[in-house]
C-alpha positions as YAML, in Angstrom:
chain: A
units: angstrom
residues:
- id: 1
  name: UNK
  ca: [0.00, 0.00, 0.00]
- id: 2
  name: UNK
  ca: [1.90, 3.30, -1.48]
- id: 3
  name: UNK
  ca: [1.38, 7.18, 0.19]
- id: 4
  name: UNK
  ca: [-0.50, 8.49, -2.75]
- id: 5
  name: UNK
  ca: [-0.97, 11.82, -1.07]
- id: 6
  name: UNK
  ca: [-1.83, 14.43, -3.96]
- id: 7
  name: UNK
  ca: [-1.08, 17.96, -3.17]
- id: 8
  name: UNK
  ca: [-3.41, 21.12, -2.70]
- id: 9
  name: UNK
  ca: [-2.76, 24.02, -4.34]
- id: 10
  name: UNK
  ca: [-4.55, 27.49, -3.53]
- id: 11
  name: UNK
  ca: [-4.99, 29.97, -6.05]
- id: 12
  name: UNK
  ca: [-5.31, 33.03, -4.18]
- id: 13
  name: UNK
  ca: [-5.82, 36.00, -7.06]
- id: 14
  name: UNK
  ca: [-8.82, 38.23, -6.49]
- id: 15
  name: UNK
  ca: [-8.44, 39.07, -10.13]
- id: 16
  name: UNK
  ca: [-9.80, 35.95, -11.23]
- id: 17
  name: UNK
  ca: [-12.67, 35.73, -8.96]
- id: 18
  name: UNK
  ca: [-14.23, 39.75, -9.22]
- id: 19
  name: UNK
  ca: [-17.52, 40.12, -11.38]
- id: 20
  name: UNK
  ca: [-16.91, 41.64, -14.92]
- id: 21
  name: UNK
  ca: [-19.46, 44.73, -14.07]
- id: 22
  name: UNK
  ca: [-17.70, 47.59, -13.84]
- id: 23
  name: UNK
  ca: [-17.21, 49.29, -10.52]
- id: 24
  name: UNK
  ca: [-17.12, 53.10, -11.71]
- id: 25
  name: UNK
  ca: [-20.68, 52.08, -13.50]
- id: 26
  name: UNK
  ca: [-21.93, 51.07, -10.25]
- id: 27
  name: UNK
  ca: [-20.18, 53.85, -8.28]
- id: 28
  name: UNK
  ca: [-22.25, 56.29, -10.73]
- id: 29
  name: UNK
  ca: [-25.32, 54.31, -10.95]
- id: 30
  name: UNK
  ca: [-25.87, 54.22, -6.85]
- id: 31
  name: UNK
  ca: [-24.76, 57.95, -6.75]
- id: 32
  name: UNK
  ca: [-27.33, 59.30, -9.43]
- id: 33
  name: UNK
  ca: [-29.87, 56.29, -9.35]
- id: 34
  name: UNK
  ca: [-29.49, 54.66, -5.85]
- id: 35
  name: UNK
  ca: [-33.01, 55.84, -4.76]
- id: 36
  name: UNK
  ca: [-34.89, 53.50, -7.44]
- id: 37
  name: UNK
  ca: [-32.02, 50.58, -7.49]
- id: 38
  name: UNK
  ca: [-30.41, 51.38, -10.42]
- id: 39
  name: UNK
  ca: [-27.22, 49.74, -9.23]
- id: 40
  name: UNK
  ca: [-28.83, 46.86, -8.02]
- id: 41
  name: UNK
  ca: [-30.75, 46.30, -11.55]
- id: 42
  name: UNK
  ca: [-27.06, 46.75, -13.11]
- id: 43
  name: UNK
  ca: [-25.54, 43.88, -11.13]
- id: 44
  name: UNK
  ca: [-27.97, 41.40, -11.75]
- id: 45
  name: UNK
  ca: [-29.75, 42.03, -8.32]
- id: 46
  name: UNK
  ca: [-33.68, 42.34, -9.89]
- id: 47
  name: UNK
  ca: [-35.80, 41.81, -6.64]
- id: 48
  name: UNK
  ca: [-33.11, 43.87, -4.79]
- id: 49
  name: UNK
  ca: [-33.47, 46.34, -7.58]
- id: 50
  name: UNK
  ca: [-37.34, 45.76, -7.03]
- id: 51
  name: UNK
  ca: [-37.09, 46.16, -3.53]
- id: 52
  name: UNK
  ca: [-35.47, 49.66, -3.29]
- id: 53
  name: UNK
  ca: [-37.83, 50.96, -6.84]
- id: 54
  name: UNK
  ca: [-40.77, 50.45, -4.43]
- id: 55
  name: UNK
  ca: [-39.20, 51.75, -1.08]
- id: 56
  name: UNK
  ca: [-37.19, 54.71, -2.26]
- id: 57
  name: UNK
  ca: [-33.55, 52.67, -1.80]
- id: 58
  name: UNK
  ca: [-34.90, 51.54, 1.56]
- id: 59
  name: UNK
  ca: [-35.13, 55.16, 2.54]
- id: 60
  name: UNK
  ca: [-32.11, 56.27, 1.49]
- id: 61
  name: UNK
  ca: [-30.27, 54.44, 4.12]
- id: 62
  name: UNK
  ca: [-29.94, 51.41, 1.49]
- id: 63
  name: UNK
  ca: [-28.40, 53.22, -1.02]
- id: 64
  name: UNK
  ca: [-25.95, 55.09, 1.28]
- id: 65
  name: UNK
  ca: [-25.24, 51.58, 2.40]
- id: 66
  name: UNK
  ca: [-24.68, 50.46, -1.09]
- id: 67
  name: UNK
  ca: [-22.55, 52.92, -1.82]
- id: 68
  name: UNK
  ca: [-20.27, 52.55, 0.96]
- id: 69
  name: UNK
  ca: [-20.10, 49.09, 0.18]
- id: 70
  name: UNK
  ca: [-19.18, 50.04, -3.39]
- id: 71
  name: UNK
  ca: [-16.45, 52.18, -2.86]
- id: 72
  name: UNK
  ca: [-15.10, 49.52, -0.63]
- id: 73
  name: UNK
  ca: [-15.07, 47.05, -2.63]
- id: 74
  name: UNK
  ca: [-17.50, 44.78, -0.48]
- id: 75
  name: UNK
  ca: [-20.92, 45.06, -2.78]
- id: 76
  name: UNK
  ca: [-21.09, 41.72, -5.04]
- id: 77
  name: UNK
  ca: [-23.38, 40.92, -8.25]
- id: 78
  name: UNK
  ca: [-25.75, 38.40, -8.69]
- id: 79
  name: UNK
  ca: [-23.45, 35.41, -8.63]
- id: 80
  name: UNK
  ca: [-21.99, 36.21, -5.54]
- id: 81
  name: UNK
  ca: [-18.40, 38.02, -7.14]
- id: 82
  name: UNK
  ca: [-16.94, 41.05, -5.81]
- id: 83
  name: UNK
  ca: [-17.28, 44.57, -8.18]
- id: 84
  name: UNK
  ca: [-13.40, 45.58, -7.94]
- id: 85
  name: UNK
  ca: [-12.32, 46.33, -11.35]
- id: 86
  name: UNK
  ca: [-12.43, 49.92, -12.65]
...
């Protein structure tokens, strides 16, 4: 009986795992359209996008939220991927 051991190796490049939306697009799109989910709608994020259409971006607190999140590189799209890229 042989040590077949097979080794693990961990790809750790953010660059490869980010969304392809564009984070200045959703920096701009929170900023001018936050209030009716415009950002939300542009990263795949309908009943989100729904959801702050119908409750003014949660009351504003949402969107500020949102945009925090945004600029820190936190907010994700619809599949779960971080908005990093420029």
């Amino acid at each position: 009986m042989g040590n077949n051991k097979q080794q693990v190796i961990v790809i750790n490049n953010p660059a490869i795992y980010s969304s392809p939306k564009s984070k200045l697009a959703a920096l701009l799109l929170c900023l001018l359209l936050g209030l009716v989910g415009g950002h939300c709608f542009y990263a795949g994020k309908v009943g989100m996008g729904f959801l702050y259409l119908f409750t003014g971006g949660l009351c504003g607190i949402g969107a500020v939220i949102d945009f925090i999140r945004i600029l820190s590189s936190t907010y994700t799209d619809r599949n779960g991927l971080p908005i990093r890229n420029w």
